[in-house]
TIMI-724321 format. One record per residue: residue number from 1; residue in three letters; x negated, y, z negated of N, C-alpha, C, CB in turn. Coordinates in pm, whole numbers, always signed. Glycine has a CB too. Example, Ala and Ser with C-alpha at 12.3 -4.5 7.8 and 13.67 -1.06 7.14 Angstrom:
# TIMI-724321
[site 1,ALA,[-1319,-569,-780],[-1230,-450,-780],[-1320,-330,-780],[-1131,-447,-905]];
[site 2,SER,[-1285,-225,-708],[-1367,-106,-714],[-1290,+3,-787],[-1408,-60,-572]];
This chain:
# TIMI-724321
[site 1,UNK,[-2658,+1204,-3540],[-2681,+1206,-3396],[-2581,+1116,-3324],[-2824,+1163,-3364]];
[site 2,UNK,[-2583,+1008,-3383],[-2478,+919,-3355],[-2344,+990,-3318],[-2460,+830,-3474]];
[site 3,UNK,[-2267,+1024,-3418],[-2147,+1121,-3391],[-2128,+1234,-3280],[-2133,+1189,-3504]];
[site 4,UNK,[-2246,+1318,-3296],[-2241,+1371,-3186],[-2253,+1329,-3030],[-2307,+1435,-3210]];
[site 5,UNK,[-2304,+1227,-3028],[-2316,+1157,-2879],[-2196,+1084,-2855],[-2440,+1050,-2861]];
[site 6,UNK,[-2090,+1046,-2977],[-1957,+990,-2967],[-1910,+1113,-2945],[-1892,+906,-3083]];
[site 7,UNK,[-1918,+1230,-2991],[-1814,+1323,-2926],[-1840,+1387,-2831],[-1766,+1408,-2993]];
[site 8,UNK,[-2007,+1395,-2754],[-1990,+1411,-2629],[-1928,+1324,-2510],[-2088,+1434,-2608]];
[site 9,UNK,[-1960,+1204,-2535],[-1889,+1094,-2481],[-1730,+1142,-2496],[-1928,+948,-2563]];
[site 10,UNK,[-1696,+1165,-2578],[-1579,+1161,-2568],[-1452,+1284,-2491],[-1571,+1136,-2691]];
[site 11,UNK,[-1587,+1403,-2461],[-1550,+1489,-2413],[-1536,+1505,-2294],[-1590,+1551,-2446]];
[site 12,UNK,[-1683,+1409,-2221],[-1684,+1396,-2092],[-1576,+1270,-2037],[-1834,+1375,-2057]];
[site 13,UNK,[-1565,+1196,-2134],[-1424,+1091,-2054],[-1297,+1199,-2088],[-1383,+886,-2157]];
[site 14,UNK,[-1274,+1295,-2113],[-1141,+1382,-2133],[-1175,+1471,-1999],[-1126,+1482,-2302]];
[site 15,UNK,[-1290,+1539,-1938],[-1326,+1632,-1867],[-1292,+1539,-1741],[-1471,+1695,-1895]];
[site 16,UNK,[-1359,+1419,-1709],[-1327,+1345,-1591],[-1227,+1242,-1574],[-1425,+1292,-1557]];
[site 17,UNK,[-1131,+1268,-1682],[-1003,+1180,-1668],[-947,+1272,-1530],[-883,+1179,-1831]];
[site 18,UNK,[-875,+1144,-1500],[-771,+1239,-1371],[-842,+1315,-1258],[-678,+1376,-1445]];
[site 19,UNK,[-989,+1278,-1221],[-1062,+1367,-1164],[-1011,+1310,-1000],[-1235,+1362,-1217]];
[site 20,UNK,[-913,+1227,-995],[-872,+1218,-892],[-770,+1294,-813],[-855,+1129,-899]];
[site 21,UNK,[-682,+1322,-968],[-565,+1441,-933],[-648,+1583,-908],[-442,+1466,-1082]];
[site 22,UNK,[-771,+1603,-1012],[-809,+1690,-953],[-901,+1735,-787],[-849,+1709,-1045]];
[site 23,UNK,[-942,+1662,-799],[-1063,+1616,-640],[-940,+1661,-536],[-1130,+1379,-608]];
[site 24,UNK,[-843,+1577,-501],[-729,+1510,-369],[-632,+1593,-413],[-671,+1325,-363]];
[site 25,UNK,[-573,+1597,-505],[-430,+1620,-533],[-333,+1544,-549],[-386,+1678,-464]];
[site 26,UNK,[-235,+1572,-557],[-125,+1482,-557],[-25,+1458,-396],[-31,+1549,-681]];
[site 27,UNK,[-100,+1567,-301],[+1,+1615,-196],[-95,+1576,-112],[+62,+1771,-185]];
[site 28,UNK,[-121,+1555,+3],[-145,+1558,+139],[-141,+1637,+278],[-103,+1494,+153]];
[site 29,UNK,[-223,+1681,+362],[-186,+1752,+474],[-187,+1650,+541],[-259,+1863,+523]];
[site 30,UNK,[-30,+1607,+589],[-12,+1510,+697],[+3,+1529,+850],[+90,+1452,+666]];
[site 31,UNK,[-94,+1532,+951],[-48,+1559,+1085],[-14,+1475,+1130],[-112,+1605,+1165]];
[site 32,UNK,[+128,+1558,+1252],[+198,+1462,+1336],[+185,+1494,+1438],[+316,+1439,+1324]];
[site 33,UNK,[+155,+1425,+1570],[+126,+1466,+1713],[+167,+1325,+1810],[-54,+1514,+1729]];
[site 34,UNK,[+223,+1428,+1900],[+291,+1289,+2017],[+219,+1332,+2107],[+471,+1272,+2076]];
[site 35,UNK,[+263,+1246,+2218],[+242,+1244,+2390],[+320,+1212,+2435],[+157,+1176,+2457]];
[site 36,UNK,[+424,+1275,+2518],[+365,+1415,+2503],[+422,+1531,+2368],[+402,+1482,+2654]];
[site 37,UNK,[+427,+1634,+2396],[+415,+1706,+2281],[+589,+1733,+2256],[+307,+1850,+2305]];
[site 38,UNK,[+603,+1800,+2198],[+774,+1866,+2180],[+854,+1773,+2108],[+867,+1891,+2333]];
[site 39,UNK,[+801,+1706,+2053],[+913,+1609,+2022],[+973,+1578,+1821],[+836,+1448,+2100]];
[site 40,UNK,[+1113,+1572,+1827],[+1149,+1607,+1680],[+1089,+1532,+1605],[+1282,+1601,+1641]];
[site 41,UNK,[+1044,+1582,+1487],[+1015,+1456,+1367],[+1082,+1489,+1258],[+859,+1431,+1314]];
[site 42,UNK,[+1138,+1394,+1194],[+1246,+1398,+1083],[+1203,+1277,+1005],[+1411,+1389,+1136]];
[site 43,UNK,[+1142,+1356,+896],[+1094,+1264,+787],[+1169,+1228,+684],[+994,+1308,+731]];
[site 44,UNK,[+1203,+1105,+623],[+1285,+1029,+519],[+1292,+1109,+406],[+1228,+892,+479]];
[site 45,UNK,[+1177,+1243,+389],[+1182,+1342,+315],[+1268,+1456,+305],[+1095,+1374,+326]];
[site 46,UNK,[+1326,+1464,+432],[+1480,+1574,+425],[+1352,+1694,+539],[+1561,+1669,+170]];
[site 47,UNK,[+1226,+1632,+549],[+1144,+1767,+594],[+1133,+1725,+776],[+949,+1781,+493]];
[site 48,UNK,[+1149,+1847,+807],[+1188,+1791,+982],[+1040,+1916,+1066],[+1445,+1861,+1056]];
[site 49,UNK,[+1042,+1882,+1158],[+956,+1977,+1240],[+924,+1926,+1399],[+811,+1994,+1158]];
[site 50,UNK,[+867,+2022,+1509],[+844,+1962,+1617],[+694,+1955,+1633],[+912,+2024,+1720]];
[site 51,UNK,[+649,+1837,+1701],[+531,+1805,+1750],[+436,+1887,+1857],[+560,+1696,+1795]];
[site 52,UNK,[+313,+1937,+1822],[+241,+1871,+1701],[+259,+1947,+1562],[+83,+1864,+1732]];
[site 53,UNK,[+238,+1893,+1465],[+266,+1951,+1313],[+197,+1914,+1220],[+383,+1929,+1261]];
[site 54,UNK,[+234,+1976,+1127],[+156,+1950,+1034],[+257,+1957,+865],[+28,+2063,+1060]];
[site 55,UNK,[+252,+1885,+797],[+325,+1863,+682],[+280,+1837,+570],[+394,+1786,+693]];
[site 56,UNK,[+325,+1861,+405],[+268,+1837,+304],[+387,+1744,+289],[+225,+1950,+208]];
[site 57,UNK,[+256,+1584,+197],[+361,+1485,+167],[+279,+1392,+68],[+424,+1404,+309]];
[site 58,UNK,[+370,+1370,-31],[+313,+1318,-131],[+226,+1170,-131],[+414,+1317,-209]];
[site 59,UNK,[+139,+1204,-210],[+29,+1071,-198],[+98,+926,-174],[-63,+1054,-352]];
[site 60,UNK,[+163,+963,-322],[+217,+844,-365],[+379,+748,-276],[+246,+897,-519]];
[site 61,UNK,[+395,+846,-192],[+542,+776,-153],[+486,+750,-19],[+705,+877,-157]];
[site 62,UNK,[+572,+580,+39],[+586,+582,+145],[+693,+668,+229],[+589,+478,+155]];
[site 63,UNK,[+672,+709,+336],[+748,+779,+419],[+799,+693,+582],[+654,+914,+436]];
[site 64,UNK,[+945,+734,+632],[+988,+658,+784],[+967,+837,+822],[+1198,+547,+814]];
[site 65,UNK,[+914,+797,+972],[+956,+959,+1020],[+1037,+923,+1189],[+767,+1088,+1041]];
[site 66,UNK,[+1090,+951,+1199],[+1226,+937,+1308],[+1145,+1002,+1390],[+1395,+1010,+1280]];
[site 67,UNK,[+1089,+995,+1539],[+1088,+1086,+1627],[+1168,+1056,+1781],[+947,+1113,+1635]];
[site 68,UNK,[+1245,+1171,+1838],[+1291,+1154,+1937],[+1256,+1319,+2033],[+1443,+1101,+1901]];
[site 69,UNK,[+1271,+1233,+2158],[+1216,+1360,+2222],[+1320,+1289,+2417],[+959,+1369,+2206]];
[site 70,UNK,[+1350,+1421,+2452],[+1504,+1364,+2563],[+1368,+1312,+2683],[+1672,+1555,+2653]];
[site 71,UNK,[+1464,+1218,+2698],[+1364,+1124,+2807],[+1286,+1027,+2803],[+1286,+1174,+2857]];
[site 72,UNK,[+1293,+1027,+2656],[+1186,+951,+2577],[+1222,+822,+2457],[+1111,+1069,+2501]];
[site 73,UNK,[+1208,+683,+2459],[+1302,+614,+2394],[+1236,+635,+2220],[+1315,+443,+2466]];
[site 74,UNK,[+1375,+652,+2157],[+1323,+718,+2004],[+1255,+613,+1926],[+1452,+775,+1902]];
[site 75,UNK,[+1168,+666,+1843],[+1044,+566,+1777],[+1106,+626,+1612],[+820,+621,+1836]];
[site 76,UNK,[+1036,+490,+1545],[+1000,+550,+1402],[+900,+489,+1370],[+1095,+541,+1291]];
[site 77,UNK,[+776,+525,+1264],[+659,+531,+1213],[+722,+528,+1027],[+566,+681,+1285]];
[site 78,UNK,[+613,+402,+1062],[+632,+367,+866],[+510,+443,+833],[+615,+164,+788]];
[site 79,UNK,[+505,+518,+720],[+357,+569,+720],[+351,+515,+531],[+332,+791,+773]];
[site 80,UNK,[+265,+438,+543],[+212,+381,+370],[+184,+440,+365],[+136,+289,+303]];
[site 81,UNK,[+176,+453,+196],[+79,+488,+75],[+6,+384,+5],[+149,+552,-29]];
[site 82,UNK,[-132,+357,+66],[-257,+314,+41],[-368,+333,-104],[-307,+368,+147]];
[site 83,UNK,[-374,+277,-159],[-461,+279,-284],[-609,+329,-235],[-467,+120,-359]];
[site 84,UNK,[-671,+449,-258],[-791,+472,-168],[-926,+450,-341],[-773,+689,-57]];
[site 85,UNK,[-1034,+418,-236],[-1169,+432,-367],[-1185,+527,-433],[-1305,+429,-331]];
[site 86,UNK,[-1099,+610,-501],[-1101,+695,-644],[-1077,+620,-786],[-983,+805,-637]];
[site 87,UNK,[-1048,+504,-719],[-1005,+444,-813],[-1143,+396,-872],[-901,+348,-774]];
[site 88,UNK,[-1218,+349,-799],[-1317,+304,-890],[-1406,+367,-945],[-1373,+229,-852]];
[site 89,UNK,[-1403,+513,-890],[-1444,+620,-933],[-1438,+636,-1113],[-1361,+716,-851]];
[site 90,UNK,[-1241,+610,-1113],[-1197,+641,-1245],[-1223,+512,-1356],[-1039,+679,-1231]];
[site 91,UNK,[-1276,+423,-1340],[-1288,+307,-1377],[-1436,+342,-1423],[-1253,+192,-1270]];
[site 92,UNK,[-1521,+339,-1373],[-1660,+331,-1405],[-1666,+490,-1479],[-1769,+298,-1254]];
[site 93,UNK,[-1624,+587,-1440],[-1704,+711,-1525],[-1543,+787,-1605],[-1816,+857,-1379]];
[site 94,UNK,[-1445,+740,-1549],[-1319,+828,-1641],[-1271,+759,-1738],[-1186,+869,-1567]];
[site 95,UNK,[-1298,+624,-1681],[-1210,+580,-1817],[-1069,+520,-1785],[-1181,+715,-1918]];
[site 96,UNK,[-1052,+439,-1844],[-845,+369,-1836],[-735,+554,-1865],[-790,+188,-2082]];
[site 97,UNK,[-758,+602,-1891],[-693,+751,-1937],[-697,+810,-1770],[-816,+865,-2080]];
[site 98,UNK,[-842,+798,-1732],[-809,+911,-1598],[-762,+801,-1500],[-967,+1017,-1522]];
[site 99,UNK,[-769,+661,-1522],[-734,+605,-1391],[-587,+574,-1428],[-829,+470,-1339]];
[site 100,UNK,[-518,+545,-1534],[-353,+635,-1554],[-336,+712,-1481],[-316,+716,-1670]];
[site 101,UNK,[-371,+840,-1539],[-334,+958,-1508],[-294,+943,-1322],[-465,+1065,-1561]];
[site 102,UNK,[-467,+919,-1277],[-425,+953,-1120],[-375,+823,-1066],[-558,+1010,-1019]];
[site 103,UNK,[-328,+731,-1136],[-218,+585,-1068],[-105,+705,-1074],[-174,+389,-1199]];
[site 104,UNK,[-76,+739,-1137],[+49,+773,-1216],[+116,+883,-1103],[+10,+846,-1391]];
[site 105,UNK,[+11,+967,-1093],[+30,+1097,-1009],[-18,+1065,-828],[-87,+1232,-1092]];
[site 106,UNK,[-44,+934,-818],[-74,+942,-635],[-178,+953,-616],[-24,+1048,-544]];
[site 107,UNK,[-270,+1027,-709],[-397,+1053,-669],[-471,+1016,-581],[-451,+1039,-733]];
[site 108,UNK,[-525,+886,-656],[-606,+800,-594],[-534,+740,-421],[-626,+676,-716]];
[site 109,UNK,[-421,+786,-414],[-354,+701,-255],[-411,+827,-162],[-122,+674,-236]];
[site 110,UNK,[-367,+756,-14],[-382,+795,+68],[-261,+780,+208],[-494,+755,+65]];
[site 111,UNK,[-223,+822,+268],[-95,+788,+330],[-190,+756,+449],[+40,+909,+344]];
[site 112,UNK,[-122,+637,+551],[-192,+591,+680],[-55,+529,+757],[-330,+465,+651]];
[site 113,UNK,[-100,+550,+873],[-199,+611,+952],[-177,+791,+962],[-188,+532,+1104]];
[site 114,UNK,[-292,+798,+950],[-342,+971,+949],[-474,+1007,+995],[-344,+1037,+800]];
[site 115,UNK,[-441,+1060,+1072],[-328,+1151,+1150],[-264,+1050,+1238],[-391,+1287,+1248]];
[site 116,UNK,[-103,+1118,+1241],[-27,+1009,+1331],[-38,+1102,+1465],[+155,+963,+1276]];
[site 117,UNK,[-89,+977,+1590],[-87,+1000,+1714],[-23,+902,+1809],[-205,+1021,+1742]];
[site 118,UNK,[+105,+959,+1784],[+171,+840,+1889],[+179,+864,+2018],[+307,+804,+1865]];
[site 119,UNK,[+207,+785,+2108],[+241,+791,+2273],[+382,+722,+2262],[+117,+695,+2391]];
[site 120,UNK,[+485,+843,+2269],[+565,+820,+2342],[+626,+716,+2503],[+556,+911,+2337]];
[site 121,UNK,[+751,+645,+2469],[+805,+512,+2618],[+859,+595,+2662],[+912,+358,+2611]];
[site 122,UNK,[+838,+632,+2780],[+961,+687,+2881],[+1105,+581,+2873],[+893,+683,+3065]];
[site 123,UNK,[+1165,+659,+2852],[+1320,+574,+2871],[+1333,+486,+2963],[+1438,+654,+2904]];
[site 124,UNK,[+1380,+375,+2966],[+1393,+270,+3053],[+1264,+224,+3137],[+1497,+307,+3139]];
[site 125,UNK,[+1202,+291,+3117],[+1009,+249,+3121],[+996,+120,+3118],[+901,+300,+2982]];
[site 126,UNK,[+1014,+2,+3018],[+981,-72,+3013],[+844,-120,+2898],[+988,-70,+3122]];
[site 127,UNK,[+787,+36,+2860],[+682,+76,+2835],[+738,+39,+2658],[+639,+236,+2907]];
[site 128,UNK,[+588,+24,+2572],[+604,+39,+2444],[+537,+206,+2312],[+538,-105,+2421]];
[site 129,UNK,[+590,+230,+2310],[+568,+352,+2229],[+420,+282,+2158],[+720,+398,+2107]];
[site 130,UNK,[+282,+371,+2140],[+201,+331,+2104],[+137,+428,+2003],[+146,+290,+2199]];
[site 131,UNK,[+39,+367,+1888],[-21,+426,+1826],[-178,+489,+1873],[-9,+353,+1734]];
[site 132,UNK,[-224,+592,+1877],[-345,+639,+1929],[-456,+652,+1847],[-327,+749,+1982]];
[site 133,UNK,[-603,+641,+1803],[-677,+634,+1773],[-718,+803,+1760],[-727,+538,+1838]];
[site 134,UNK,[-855,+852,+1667],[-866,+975,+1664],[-954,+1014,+1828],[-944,+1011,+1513]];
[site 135,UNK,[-950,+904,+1893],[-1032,+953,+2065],[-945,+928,+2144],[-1175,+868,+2132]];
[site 136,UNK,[-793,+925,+2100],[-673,+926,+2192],[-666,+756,+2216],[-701,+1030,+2350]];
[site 137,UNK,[-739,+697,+2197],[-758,+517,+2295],[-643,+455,+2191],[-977,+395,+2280]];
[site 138,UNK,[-586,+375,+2256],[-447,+348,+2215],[-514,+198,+2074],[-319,+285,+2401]];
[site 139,UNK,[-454,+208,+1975],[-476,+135,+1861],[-415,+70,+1857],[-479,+171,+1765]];
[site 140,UNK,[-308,+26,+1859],[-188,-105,+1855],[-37,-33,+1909],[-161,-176,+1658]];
[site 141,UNK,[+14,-143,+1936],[+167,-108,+1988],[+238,-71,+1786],[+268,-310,+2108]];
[site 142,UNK,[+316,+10,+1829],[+405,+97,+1696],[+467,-23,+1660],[+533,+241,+1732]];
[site 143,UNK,[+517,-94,+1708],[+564,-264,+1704],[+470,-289,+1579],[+518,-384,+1869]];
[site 144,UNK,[+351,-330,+1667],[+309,-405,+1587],[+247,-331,+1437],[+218,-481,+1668]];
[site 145,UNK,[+252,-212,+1394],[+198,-97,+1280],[+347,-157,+1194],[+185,+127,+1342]];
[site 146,UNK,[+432,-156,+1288],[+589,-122,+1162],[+583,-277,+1086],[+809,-94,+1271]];
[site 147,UNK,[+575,-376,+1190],[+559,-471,+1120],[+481,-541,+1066],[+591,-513,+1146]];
[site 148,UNK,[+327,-440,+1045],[+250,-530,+954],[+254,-450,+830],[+97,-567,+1004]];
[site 149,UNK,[+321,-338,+846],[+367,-257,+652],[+522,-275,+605],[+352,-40,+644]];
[site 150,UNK,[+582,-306,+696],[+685,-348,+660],[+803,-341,+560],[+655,-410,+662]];
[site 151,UNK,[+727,-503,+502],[+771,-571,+376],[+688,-481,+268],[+732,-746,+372]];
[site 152,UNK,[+615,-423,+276],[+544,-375,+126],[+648,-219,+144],[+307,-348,+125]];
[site 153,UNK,[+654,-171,+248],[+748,+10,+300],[+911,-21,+226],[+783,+39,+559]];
[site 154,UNK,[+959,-159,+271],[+1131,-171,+202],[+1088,-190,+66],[+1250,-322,+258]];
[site 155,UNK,[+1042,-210,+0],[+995,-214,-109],[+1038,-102,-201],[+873,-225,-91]];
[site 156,UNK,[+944,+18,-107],[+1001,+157,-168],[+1110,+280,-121],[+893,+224,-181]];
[site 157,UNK,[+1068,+188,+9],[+1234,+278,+113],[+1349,+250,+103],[+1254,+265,+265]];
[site 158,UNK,[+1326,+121,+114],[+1459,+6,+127],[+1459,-60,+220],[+1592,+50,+134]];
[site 159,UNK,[+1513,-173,+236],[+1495,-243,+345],[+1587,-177,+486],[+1534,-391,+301]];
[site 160,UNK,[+1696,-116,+507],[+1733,-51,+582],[+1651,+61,+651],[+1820,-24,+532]];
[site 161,UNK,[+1575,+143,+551],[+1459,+264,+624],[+1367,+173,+619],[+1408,+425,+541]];
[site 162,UNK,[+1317,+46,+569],[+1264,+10,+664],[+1255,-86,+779],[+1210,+11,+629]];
[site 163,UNK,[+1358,-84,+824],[+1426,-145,+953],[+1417,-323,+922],[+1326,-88,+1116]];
[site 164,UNK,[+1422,-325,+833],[+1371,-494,+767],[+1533,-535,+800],[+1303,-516,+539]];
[site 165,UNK,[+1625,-491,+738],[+1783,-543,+766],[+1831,-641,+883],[+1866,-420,+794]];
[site 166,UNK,[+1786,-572,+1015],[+1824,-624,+1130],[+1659,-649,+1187],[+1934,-518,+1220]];
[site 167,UNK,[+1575,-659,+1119],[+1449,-667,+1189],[+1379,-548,+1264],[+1469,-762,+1279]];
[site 168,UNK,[+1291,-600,+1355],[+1259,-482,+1382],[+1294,-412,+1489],[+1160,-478,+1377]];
[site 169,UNK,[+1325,-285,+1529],[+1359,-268,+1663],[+1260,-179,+1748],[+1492,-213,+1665]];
C-alpha cells in the first residue's frame, strides 16, 4: 500500500508540476490605451501598434514602450515583470519541479502596470504625462512609475532602455 501511495504521490506532483505554465501561460494579453487615443506605441519588442491596443508579451521580460502622438510630448512606460502568487501555489502542492518549470518559463510573472492607461502632456503644456487607474483617476505621474522600476528594468533592458544613463527624462 505503501508503494502505491508513493506512486500516486508521485504522479500527482508530475500532473501539477508547471501548473502555472499551464493555468497563465507563458504570454500575456497586454493592453495599451492613451488620452487621448491615436497615438504610436513601439515596444522594445520590435512590436509597434496605435492606441488603443492590444498585444501579446511575454511574462517573463521586462518591456520600454515608446509612445508619441503629434502635439503631444513623447512618453515611455517601463512595464515590469512581477513575480505573481503561483508561486506559492507551486511550492505547497507542485513541488520544486513545477515551481522550476514555471520560474523558468514566466509563468508565475505578471507584467505591470496592466492595463497601461496613460494621459498624454500637451506639448509645451507644462503638464506631466500621467498614469491612469482602471476608473480613469490619475495614479501617479509616469515620472514617478519609471523611476520607482527603474533600477530593477536596466537590469534586463539595459541601462540606456532604461533611461538610467542620463537619468530620467
Amino acid at each position: 500500500m505503501n508503494k502505491l501511495n508513493g506512486v500516486a504521490l508521485a504522479g500527482l506532483c508530475f500532473v501539477l508540476s508547471g501548473c502555472a505554465t499551464v493555468i497563465n501561460g507563458t504570454s500575456q494579453d497586454f493592453s495599451i490605451n492613451t488620452d487621448p487615443g491615436g497615438a504610436r506605441a513601439r515596444l522594445s519588442t520590435g512590436t509597434e501598434c496605435t492606441t488603443p491596443c492590444e498585444v501579446s508579451l511575454k511574462r517573463r521580460h521586462d518591456v520600454r514602450i515608446d509612445i508619441t502622438k503629434e502635439g503631444y510630448e513623447p512618453a515611455y512606460v517601463l512595464v515590469q515583470s512581477r513575480t505573481g502568487g503561483a508561486i506559492a501555489g507551486n511550492v505547497l502542492l507542485g513541488g520544486l519541479v513545477g515551481g522550476v518549470v514555471d520560474a523558468a518559463s514566466g509563468a508565475t510573472n505578471f507584467l505591470a502596470p496592466q492595463p497601461l492607461n496613460l494621459r498624454l502632456a500637451r506639448m509645451s503644456s507644462g503638464e506631466e504625462p500621467v498614469l491612469l487607474n482602471k476608473d480613469g483617476e490619475v495614479d501617479m505621474t509616469l515620472a514617478a512609475h519609471n523611476d520607482k522600476v527603474r533600477a530593477d528594468v536596466a537590469e534586463t533592458l539595459g541601462v540606456d532602455a532604461a533611461g538610467a544613463a542620463g537619468g530620467s527624462d
